[in-house]
FIRO-26501 format. One record per residue (C-alpha): residue in one letter; x, y, z. Coordinates in steps of 0.25 Angstrom, whole numbers, plus 5000, padded with zeros to 4 digits. Last residue first. Layout:
@residu = A	px = X	py = Y	pz = Z
...
This chain:
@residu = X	px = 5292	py = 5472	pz = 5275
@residu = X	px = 5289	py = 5459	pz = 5265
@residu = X	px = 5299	py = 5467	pz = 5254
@residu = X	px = 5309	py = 5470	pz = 5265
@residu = X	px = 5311	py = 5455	pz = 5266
@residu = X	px = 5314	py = 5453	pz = 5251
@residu = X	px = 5322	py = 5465	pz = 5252
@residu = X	px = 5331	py = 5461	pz = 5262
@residu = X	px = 5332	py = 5446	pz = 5258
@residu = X	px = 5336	py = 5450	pz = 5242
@residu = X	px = 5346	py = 5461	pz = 5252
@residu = X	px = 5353	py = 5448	pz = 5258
@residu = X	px = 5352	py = 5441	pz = 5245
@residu = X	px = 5359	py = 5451	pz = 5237
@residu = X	px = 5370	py = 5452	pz = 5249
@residu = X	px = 5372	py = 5437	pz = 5249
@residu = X	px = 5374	py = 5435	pz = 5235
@residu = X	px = 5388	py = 5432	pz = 5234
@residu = X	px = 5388	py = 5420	pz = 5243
@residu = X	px = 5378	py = 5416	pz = 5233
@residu = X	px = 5364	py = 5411	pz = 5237
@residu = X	px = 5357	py = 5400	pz = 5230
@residu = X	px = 5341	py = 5401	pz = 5228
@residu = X	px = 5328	py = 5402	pz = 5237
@residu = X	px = 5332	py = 5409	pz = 5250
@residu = X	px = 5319	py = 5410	pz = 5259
@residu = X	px = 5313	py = 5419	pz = 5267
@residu = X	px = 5302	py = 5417	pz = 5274
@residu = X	px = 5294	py = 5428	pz = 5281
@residu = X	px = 5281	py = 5425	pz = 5290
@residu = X	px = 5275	py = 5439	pz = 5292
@residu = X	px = 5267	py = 5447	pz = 5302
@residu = X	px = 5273	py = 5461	pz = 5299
@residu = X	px = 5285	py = 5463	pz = 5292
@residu = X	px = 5288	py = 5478	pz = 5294
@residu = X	px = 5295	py = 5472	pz = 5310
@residu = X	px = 5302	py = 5461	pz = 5303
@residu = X	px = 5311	py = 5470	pz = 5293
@residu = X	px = 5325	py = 5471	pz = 5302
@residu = X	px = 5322	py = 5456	pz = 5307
@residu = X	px = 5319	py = 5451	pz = 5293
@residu = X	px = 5332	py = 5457	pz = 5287
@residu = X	px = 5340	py = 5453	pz = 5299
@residu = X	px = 5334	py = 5436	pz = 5299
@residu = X	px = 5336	py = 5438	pz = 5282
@residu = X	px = 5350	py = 5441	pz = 5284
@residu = X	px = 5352	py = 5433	pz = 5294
@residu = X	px = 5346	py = 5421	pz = 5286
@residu = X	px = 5354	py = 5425	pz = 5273
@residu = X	px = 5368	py = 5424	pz = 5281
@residu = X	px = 5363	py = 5409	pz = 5288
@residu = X	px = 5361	py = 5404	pz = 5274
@residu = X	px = 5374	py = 5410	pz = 5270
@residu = X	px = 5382	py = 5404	pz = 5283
@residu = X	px = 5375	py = 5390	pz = 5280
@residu = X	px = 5382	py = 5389	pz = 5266
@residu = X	px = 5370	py = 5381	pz = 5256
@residu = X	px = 5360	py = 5390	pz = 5253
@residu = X	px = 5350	py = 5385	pz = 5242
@residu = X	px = 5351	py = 5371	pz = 5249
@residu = X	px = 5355	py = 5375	pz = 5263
@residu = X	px = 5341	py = 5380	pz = 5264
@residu = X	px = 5337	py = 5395	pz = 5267
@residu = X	px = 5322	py = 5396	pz = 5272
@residu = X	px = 5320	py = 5408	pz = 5282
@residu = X	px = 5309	py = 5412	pz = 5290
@residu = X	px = 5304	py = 5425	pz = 5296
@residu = X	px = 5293	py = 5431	pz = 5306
@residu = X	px = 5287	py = 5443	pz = 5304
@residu = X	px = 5278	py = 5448	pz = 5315
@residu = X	px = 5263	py = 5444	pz = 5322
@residu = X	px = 5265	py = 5430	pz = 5322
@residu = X	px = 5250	py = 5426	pz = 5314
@residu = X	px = 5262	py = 5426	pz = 5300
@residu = X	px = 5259	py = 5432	pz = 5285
@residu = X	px = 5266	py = 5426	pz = 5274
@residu = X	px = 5279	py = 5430	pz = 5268
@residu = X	px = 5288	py = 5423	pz = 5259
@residu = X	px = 5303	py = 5426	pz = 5254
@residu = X	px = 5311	py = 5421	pz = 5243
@residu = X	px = 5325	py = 5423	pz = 5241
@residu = X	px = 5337	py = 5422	pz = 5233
@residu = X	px = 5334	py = 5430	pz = 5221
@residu = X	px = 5320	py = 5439	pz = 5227
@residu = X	px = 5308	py = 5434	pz = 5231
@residu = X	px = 5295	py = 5438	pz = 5239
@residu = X	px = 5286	py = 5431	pz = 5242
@residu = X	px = 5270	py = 5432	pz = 5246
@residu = X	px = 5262	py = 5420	pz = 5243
@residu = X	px = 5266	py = 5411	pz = 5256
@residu = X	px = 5268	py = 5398	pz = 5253
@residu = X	px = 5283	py = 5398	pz = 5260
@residu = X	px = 5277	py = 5405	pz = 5272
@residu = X	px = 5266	py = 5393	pz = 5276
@residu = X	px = 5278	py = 5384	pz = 5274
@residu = X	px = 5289	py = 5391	pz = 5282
@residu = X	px = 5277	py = 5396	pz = 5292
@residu = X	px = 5273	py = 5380	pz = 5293
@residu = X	px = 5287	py = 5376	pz = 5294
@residu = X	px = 5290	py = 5383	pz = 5308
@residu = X	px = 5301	py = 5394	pz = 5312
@residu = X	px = 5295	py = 5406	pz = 5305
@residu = X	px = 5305	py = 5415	pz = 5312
@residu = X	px = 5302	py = 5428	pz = 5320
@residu = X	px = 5298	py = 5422	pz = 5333
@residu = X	px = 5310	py = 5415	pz = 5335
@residu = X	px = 5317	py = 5427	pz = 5335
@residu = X	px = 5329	py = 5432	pz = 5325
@residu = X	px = 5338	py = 5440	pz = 5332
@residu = X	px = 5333	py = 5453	pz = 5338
@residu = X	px = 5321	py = 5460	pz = 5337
């Protein structure tokens, strides 16, 4: 798989809604993440990072990636699942690399 393709992303607001409710989480300093099970037949993902709790478009951007590359290298052990991942407090330059591994590992938790 290459890319990020449309079919792997929760693009509507009925997913982000339905996902958001779900019961199973998983959080760590920065991030929270929801899983409920999808009809699509493979993992798809989505992501809510607001200007508000990060306000530099590149750093927003950065943690996407990460999560885009994290999801891509663990969507195959996922199964049939609608991922969000959500960033829930104020990010430091200085804490990038903590919060790229806290995305790792919550991700690797669902696999």
């Amino acid at each position: 798989m290459t890319g990020f393709p449309r079919a792997t992303r929760l693009r509507s607001g009925e997913d982000f809604k339905r996902n958001l409710k779900a019961r199973k989480r998983g959080s760590g300093r920065w991030f929270t993440t929801s899983v409920v099970a999808n009809q699509a037949g493979h993992a798809r993902l989505g992501m809510v990072i607001g200007r508000r709790v990060l306000a530099q478009a590149t750093r927003r951007n950065r943690i996407k990636r990460v999560t885009r590359e994290q999801f891509r290298l663990l969507a195959t052990g996922l199964g049939a699942v609608d991922i969000v991942v959500r960033l829930r407090s104020k990010l430091a330059t200085e804490d990038m690399p903590e919060a790229e591994a806290e995305i790792e590992r919550l991700l690797r938790e669902l696999a």
